[in-house]
N, C-alpha and C positions, 0 to 999 in steps of 0.2 A: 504494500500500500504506500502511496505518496504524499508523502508530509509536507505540509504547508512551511515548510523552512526547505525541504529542497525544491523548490519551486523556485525559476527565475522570474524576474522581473518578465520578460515576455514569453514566458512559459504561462502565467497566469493569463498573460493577457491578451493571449490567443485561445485559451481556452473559454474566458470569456468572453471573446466574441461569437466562440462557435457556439454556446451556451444560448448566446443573445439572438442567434441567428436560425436556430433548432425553435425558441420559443416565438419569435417571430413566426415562422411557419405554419405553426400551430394555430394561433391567437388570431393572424389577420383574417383568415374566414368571418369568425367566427363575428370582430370588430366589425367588418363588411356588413354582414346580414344585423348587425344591431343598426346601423347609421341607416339602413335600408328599410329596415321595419320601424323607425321612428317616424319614418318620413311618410306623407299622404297615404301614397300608394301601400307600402308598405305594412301597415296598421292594421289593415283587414288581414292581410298572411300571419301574425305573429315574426317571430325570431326562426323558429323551426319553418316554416314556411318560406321564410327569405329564403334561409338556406336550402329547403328542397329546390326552390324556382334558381337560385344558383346554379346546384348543380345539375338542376336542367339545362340549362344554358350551355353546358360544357364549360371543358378545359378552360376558356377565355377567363368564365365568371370570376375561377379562383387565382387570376392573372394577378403578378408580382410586381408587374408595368408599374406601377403606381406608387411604387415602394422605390424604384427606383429612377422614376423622372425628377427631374429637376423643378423646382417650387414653379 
């Protein structure tokens, strides 16, 4: 096991990125269909509805595009 004292400085802080980037992953759907079922349309689907009508949509719905365009 790896002890927090043999850890470098960017040993740590690679691994928190890929930590950061693993829950990224996970959470943006999820984020997605919340900002979606607040909204008008959204409201009659619920949360679980965004998300089914997402992943109807296909591949595109759970697109990353968005995480990585510029402001």
């Amino acid at each position: 096991m790896v002890c927090a004292r043999d850890l470098s400085f960017l040993t740590a802080f690679v691994y928190a990125g890929i930590g950061r980037f693993i829950a990224t992953l996970i959470t943006y759907p999820l984020m997605r269909a919340k900002v979606m079922a607040i909204s008008e349309e959204g409201t009659k689907l619920g949360l679980f509805g965004c998300l089914r009508k997402m992943a109807g949509e296909g591949v595109g719905a759970f697109s990353y595009a968005v995480l990585l365009s510029p402001c």
